[in-house]
Structures are given as C-alpha cells and as structure tokens.
C-alpha positions as CSV (number, residue, x, y, z in Angstrom):
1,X,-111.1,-57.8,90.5
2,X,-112.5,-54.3,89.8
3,X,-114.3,-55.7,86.3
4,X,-115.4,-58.7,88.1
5,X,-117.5,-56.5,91.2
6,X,-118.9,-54.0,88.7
7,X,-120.2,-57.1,86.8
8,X,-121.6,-58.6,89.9
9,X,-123.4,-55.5,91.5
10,X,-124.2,-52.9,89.0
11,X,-124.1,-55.2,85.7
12,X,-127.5,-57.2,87.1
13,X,-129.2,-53.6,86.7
14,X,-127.8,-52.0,83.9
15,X,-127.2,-54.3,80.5
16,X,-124.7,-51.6,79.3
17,X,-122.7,-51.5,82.5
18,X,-122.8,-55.6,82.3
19,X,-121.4,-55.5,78.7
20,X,-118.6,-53.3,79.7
21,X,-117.6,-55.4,82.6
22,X,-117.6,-58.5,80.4
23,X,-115.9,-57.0,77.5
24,X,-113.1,-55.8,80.9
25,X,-113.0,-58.8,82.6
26,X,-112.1,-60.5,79.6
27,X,-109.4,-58.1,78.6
28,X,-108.0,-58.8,82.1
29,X,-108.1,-62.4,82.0
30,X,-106.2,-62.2,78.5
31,X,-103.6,-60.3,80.2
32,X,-103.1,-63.0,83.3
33,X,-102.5,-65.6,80.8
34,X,-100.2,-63.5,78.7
35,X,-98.3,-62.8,81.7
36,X,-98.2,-66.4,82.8
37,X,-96.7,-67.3,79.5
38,X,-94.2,-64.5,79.9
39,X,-93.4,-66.3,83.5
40,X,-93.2,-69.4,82.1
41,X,-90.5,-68.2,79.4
42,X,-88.5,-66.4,81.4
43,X,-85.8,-68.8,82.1
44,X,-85.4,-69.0,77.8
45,X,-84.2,-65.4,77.1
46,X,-85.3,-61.8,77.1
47,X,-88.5,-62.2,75.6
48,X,-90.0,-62.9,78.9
49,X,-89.4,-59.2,80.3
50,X,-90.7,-57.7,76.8
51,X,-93.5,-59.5,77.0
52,X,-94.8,-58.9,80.0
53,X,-93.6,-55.3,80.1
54,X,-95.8,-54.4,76.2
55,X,-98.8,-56.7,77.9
56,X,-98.6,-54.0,81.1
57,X,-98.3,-50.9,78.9
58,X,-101.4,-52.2,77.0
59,X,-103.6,-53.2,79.4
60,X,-103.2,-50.0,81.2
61,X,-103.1,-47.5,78.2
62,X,-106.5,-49.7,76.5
63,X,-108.2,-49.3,80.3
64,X,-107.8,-45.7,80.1
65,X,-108.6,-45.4,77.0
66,X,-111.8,-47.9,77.4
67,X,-112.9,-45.6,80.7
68,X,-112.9,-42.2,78.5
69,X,-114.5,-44.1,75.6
70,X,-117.4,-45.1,77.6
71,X,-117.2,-42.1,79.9
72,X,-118.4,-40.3,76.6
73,X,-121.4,-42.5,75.7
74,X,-119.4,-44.9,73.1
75,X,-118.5,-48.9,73.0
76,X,-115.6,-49.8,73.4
77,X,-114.0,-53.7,72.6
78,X,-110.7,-55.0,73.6
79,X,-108.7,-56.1,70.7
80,X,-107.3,-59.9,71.2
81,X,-109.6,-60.2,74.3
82,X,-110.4,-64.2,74.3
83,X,-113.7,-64.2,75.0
84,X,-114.1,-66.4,78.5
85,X,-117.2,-65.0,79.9
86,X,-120.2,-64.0,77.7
C-alpha cells in the first residue's frame, strides 16, 4: 500500500519519485503472487514454507536496500519485478 500512496500523491509532482513507486509497486505485486503460489503449494510438500520464507527475506532486504539506494541519489530496479504498471 505504501508504494501505491507515494505513487498517487507525490509521484503526480515529481517524475523521479513516480518512477520509484512504479519500479516498488511492482516489486510488491511480484511478491503477492509469489506468495500465492507458495499458498497454493503448500499442501504438496515443504517447498511451500521455503518459498514464501526466501520471497519475505527478499522483499524486505531489496526494500531496504532500494530506500538507501535512492536515499543517496541513485536508481535502483527490482530484479524479477513483472512489470504490471508502467
């Protein structure tokens, strides 16, 4: 939701901020379908649990990262983002 309201207020003023927000929104968008897959195979095993647990630690370590990148003046794009909204 965050990537979503940045790109909604601040993203119509700034074409930067808007990039960001698109590149983020995407990312999370990814990462609710590769955690809906990881739902939908958890009755066939322990892949299930990996999955989703390597999607969390990913999301949250490339957000972080992603913040400090463009905290600092840089670019920074999501590998394996599917790009949804352009």
């Amino acid at each position: 939701m965050g990537p979503l309201a940045v790109l909604l207020t601040a993203g119509r003023r700034s074409q930067r901020v808007r990039a960001e927000a698109v590149a983020s929104l995407n990312w999370e968008i990814t990462v609710a379908i590769l955690l809906a897959v990881a739902t939908a195979l958890a009755p066939f095993g322990p892949v299930a649990p990996v999955l989703a647990f390597v999607t969390v630690v990913l999301s949250v370590g490339f957000h972080v990262y992603a913040a400090l990148t463009v905290a600092r003046g840089g670019r920074f794009t999501y590998p394996g983002a599917l790009p949804f909204i352009s």
